[in-house]
C-alpha positions in Angstrom: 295.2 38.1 15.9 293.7 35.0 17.4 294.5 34.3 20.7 294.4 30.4 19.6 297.4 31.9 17.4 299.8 32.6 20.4 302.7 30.9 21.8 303.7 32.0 25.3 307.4 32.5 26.0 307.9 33.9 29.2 310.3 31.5 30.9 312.3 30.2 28.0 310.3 28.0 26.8 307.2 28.0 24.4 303.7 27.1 25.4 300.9 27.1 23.3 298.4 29.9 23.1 295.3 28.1 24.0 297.1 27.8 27.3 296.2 31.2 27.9 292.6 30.7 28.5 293.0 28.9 31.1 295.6 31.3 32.3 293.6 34.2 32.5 290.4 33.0 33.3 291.6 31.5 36.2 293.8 33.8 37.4 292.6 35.3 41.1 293.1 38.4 40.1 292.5 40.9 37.0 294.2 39.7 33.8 294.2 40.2 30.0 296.2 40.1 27.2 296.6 42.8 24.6 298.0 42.4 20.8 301.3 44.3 20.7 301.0 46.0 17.8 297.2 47.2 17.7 297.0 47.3 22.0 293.7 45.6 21.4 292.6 43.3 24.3 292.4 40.0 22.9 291.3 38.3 26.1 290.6 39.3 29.6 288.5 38.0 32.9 285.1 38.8 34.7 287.5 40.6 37.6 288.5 43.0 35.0 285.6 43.8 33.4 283.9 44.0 37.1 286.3 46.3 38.1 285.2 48.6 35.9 281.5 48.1 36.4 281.0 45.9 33.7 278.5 43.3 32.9 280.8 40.7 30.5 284.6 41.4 29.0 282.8 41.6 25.5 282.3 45.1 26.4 286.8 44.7 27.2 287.7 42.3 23.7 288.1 43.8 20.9 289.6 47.7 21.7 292.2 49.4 22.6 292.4 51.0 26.6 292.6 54.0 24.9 289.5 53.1 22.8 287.2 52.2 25.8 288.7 55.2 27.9 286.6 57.3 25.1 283.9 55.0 25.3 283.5 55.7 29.1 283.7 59.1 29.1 280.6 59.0 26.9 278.8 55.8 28.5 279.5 54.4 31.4 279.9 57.6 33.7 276.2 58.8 33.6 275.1 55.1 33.9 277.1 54.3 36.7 277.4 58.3 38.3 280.7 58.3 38.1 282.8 61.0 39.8 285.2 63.0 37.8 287.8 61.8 40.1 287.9 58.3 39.3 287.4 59.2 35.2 291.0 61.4 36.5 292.7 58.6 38.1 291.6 55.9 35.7 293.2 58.4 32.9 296.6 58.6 34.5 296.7 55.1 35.2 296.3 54.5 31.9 299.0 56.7 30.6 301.2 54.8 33.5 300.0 51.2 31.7 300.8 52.5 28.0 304.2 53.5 29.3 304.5 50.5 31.0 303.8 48.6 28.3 306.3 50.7 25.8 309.3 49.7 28.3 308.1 45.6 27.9 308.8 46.4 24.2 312.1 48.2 24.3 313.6 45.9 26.7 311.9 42.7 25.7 311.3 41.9 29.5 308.4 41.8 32.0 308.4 45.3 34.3 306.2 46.5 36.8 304.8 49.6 38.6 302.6 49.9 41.7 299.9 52.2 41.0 296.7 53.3 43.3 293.7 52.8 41.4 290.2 54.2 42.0 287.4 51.2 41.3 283.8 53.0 39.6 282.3 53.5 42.8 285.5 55.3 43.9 286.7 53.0 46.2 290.7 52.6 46.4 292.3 49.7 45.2 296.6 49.6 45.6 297.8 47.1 42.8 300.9 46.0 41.4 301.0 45.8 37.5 303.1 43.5 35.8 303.3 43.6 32.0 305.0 40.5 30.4 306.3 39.8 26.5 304.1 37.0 25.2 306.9 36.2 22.0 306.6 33.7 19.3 308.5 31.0 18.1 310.9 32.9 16.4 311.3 35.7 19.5 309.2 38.5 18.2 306.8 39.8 20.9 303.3 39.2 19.7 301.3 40.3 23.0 301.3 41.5 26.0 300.3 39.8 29.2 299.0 42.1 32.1 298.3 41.2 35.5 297.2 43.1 38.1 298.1 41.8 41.9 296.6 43.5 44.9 298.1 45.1 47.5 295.4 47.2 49.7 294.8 44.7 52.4 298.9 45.0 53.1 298.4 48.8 54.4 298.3 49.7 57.5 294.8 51.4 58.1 296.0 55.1 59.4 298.2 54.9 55.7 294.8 54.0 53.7 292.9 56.5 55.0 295.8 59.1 54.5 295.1 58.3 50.4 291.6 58.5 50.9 292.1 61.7 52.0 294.7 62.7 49.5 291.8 61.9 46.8 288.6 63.5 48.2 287.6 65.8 50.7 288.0 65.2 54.6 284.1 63.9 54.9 283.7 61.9 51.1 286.9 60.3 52.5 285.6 59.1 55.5 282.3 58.3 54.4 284.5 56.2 51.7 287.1 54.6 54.1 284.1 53.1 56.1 282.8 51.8 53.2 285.8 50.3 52.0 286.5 48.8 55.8 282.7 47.9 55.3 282.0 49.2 58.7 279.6 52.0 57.2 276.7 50.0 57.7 277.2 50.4 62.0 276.9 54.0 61.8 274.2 56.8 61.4 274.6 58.1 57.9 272.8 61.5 59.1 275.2 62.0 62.0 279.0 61.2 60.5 282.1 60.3 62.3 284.2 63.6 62.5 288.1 63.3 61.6 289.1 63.4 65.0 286.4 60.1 66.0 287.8 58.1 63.4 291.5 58.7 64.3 290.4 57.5 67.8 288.7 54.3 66.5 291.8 53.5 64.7 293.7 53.8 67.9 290.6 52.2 69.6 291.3 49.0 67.4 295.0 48.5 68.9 293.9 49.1 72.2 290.5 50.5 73.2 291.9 52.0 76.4 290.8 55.6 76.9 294.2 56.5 78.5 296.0 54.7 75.4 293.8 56.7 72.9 294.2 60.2 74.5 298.3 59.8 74.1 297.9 58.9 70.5 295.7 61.7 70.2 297.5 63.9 72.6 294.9 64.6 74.5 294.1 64.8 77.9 291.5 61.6 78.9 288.9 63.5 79.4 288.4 64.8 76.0 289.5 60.9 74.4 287.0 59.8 76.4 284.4 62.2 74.5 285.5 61.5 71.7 284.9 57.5 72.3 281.4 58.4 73.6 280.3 60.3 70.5 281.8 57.4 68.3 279.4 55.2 70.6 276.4 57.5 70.0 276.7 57.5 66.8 276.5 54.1 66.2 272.9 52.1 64.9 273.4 50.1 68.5 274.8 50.4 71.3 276.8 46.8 70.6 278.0 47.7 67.7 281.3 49.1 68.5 282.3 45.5 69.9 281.7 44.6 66.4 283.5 47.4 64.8 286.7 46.9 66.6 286.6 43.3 65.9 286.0 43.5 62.1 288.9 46.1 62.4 291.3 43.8 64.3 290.2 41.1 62.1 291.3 43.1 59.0 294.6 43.8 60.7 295.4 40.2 61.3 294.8 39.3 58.0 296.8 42.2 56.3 299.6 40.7 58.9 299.5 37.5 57.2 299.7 38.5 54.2 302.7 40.9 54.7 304.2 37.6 56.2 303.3 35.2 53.5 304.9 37.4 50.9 308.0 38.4 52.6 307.1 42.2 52.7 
């Protein structure tokens, strides 16, 4: 099927297919568009293929998810060292999509799941995926629109890390959360941040008081306060937690916002 082919019904009334490209290629987040009866993709954006490591959505067009699923396993995971824990996760998640997709058909509506997904260099992404029924003219569901909407930057940071940790072990996690936080690049890689440290910057963020930290920690002050000093130590410069806390706050207000601007 040619994507030129397809009408697009999803409030009542019928738009033209070519609409779509516009649609999806300007969508600001990941998007395609999949033939309901093969599951091919017909037509999907850079975010999506880049998501997936990709260099073009050529390497998207054309197959099934099922189809490039195989096609990973036996390309893309030595050329981009991919862990078995993402190849895991992206494998459920696809089994969540296809049902997904099977209850668009039944019902004829759009539905949606929230899913945590792992991106190829295992960072975690918390999206919301909603599958609509692209019908025809005469009602009969032709394709399938999928978008995927972001959610990450709503979550609190202690609940972040807390899935980080639920998919890889205490230090890959951390190493990973300060990656995604992009704060990695402050510290020693040779001398990490122990759980404990990086419960205290967390609590350091909201308020940097060394009394405040050691009740979050319960704690007496003396030991928060070591704990603050070796978080200190092992940073590249001795200014650099000044800029740690304020990326961090920075982060906060903006997840804040967000939370605010869609009524969460």
């Amino acid at each position: 099927m040619n994507i030129d082919q397809i009408p697009l019904d999803l409030t009542g009334s019928v738009i033209e297919g070519s609409v779509l490209y516009d649609f999806v290629e300007n969508f600001p987040d990941s998007c395609a568009i999949q033939d309901a009866h093969t599951r091919k993709c017909l037509l999907t954006n850079y975010l999506n293929a880049s998501w997936y490591g990709l260099d073009a959505i050529d390497d998207l067009v054309g197959i099934t998810p099922a189809e490039f699923w195989k096609q990973d396993v036996l390309e893309r995971r030595n050329k981009l060292n991919i862990s078995p824990t993402v190849l895991s996760n992206e494998e459920n998640n696809l089994k969540s999509t296809e049902m997904l997709g099977s209850r668009v058909q039944l019902s004829k509506r759009a539905a949606s799941i929230n899913l945590t997904a792992l991106k190829f260099n295992g960072l975690i992404r918390c999206e919301k995926v909603i599958k609509y029924p692209v019908k025809n003219r005469d009602k009969k569901i032709v394709a399938f629109l999928t978008v995927f909407l972001e959610r990450t930057h709503q979550l609190p940071l202690q609940k972040l890390f807390r899935l980080y940790d639920e998919f890889y072990p205490r230090k890959e996690a951390i190493q990973k959360f300060l990656k995604h936080l992009n704060i990695d690049r402050y510290f020693d890689p040779c001398d990490p941040l122990t759980y404990t440290e990086l419960k205290a910057l967390l609590y350091m963020y909201e308020d940097p008081r060394c009394k405040s930290v050691a009740k979050r920690l319960d704690c007496s002050v003396p030991t928060a306060s070591n704990h603050i000093s070796h978080i200190q130590q092992k940073c590249l410069n001795s200014r650099d937690i000044h800029n740690i806390l304020a990326e961090l706050r920075a982060i906060f207000v903006n997840a804040q916002s967000s939370i605010y601007a869609h009524g969460l």
